[in-house]
Short mmCIF file of the C-alpha atoms (twelve columns), coordinates in Angstrom:
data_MODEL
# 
_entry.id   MODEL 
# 
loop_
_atom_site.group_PDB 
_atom_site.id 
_atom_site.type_symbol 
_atom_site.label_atom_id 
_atom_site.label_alt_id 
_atom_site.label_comp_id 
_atom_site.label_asym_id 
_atom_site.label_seq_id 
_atom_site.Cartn_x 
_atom_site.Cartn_y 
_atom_site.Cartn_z 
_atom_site.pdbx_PDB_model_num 
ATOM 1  C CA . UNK A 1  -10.352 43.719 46.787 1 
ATOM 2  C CA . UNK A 2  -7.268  43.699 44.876 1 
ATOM 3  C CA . UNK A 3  -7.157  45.014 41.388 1 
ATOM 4  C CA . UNK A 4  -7.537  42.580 38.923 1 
ATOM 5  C CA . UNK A 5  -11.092 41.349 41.518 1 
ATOM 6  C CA . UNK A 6  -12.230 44.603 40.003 1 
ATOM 7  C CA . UNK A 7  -14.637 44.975 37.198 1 
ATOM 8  C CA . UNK A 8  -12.866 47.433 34.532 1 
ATOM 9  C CA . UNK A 9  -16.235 48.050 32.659 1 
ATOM 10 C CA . UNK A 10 -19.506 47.270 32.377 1 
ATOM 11 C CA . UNK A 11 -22.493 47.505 30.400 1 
ATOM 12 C CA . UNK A 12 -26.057 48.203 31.379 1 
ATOM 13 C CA . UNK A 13 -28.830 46.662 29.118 1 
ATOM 14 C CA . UNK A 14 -32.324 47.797 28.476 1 
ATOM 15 C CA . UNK A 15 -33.876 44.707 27.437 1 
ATOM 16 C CA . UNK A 16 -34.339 41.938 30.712 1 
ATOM 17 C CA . UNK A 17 -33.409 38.563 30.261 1 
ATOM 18 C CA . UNK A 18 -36.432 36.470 30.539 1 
ATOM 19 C CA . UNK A 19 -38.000 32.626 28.973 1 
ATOM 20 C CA . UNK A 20 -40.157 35.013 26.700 1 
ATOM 21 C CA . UNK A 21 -37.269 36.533 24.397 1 
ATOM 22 C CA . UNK A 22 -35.024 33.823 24.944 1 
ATOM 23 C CA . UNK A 23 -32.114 34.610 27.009 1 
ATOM 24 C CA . UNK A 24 -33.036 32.205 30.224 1 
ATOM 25 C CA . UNK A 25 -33.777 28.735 30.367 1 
ATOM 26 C CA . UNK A 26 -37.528 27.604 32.505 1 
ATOM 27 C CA . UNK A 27 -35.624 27.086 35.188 1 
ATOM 28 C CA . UNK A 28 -34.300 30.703 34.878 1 
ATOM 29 C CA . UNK A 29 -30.835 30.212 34.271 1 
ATOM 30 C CA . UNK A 30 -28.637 32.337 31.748 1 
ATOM 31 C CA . UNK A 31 -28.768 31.170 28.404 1 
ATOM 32 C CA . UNK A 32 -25.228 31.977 28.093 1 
ATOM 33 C CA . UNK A 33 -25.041 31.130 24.220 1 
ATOM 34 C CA . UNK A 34 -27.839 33.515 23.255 1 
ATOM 35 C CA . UNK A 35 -26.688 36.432 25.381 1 
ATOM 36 C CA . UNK A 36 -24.092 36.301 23.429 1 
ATOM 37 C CA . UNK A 37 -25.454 35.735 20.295 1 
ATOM 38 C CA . UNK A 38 -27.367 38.935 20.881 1 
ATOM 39 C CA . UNK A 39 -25.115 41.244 22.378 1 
ATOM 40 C CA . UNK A 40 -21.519 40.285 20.651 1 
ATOM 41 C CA . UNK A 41 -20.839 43.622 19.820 1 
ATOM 42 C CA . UNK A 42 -21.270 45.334 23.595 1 
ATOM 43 C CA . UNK A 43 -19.245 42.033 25.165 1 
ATOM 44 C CA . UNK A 44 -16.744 43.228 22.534 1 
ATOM 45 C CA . UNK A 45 -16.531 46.749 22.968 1 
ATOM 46 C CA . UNK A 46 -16.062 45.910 26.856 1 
ATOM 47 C CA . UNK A 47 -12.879 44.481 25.173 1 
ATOM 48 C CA . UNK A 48 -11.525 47.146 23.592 1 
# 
């Protein structure tokens, strides 16, 4: 893999992404919209 393939940083979550709390769809796809809704501040410190 070449560098920039490379994840710099990640963040592990407690909560799982389920219909229940929102965060997938029935057909269990990412709510994209919502996941970040919820967790702007951890996709932005992956930022900084």
């Amino acid at each position: 893999m070449k560098s920039y393939e490379r994840p710099k940083r990640i963040a592990l979550l407690a909560e799982e992404f389920t219909t229940a709390n929102g965060l997938l769809t029935p057909s269990l796809k990412v709510k994209r919209s919502a996941v970040l809704a919820r967790y702007a501040e951890v996709v932005a410190s992956l930022y900084r």
